[in-house]
C-alpha positions as CSV (number, residue, x, y, z in Angstrom):
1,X,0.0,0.0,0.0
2,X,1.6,3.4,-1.1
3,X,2.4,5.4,1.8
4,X,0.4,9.3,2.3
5,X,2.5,12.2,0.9
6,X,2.3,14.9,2.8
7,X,0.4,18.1,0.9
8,X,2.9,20.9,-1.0
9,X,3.6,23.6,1.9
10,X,0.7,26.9,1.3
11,X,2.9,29.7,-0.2
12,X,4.2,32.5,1.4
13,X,4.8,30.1,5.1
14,X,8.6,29.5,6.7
15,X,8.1,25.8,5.2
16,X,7.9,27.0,1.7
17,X,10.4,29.4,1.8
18,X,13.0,27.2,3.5
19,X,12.3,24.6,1.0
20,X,12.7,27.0,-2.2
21,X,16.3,28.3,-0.4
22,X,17.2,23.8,0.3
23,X,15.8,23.6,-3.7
24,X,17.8,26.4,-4.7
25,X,21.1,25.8,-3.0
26,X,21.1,22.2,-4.3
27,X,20.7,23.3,-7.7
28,X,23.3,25.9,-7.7
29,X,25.8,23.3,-5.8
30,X,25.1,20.8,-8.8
31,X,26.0,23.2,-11.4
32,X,29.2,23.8,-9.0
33,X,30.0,20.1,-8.8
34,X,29.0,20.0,-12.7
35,X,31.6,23.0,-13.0
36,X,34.3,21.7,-11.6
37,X,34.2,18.2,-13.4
38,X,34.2,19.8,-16.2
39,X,37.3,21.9,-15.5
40,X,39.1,19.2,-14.1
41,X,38.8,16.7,-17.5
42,X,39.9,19.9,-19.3
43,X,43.2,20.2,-17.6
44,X,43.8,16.5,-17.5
45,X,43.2,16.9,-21.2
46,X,45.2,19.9,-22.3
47,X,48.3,18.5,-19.6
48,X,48.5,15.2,-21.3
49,X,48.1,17.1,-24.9
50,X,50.8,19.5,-24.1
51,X,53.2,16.7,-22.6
52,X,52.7,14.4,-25.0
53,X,53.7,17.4,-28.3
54,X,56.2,18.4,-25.5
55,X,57.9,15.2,-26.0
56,X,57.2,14.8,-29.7
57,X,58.5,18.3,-30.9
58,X,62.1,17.9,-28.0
59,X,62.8,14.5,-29.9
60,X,62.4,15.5,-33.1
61,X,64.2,18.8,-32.5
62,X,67.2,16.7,-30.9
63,X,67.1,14.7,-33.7
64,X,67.0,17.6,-36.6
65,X,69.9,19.5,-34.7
66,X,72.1,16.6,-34.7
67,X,71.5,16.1,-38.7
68,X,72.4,19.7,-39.1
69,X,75.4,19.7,-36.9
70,X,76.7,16.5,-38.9
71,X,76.0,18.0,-42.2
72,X,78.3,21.4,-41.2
73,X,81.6,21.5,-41.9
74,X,83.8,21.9,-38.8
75,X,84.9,25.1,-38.9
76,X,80.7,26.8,-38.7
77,X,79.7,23.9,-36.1
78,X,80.4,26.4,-33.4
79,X,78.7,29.7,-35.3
80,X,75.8,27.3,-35.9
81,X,75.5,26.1,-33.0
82,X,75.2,29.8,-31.1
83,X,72.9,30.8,-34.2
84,X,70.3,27.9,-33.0
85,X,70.7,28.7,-29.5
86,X,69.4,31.9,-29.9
87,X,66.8,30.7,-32.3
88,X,65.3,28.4,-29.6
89,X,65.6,30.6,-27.0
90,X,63.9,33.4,-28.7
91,X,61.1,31.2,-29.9
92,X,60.9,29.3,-26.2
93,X,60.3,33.2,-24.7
94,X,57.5,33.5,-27.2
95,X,55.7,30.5,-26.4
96,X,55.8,31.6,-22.5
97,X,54.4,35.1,-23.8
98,X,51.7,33.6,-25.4
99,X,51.1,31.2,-22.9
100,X,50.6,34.2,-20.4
101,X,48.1,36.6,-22.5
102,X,46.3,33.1,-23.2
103,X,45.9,32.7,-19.5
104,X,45.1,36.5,-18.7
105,X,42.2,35.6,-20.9
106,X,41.2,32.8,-19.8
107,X,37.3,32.9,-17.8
108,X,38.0,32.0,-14.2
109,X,36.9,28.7,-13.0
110,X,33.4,28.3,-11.9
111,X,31.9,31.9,-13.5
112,X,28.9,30.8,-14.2
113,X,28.2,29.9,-10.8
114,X,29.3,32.4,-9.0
115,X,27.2,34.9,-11.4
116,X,23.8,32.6,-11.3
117,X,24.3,33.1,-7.2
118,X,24.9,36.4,-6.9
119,X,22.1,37.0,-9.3
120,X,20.3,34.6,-6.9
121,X,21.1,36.8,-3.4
122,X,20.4,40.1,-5.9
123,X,16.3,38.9,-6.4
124,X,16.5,37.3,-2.6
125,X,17.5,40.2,-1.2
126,X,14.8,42.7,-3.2
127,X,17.7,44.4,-5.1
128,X,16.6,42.6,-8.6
129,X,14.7,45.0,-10.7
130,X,12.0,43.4,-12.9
């Protein structure tokens, strides 16, 4: 036999508004907890991406800067060598550039919750204009 359900709380009494503010603060933690799996697969993702070119691109260079410095005649090994030093170094400070404006730009984590509660306290606390 099903068991009685107890009727919806009348609107406007302490039960109703304590349950909206229990609804309410559940939903906004699941978006949280939503949130931050999200941001956690991307790093894993982009880590794992970027370690795995990392590795790629440091063989392959090792391996084209050993061709080169066979192919060169002994007396420019040394002026070729200096010449790809600064090469690399130049282009390794670029890469760390970019990689700082990138994360200047980057939305900080969780954003969108922390805009849909204070939106929340705004109506809550009567400052939301309709």
């Amino acid at each position: 036999m099903p068991e009685p359900t107890s009727p919806p709380p009348r609107p406007g009494t302490l039960r109703s508004l304590v349950g909206g503010f229990v609804a309410l603060t559940l939903t906004r933690a699941e978006l949280f907890g939503l949130e931050a799996l999200e941001q956690k697969e991307q790093l894993l993702r982009n880590t794992l991406i970027g370690m795995t070119a990392l590795v790629c691109l440091l063989i392959g260079l090792m391996a084209a800067l050993l061709f080169v410095v066979l192919l060169t005649p002994p007396a420019w090994r040394v002026t070729l060598l200096g010449l790809l030093t600064a090469l690399f170094a130049a282009l390794g400070l670029g890469a760390l550039r970019q990689l700082q404006r990138r994360l200047r730009r980057q939305s900080a984590p969780f954003a969108t919750s922390l805009a849909e509660v204070r939106k929340d306290w705004e109506t809550l606390s009567g400052r939301d204009k309709p």
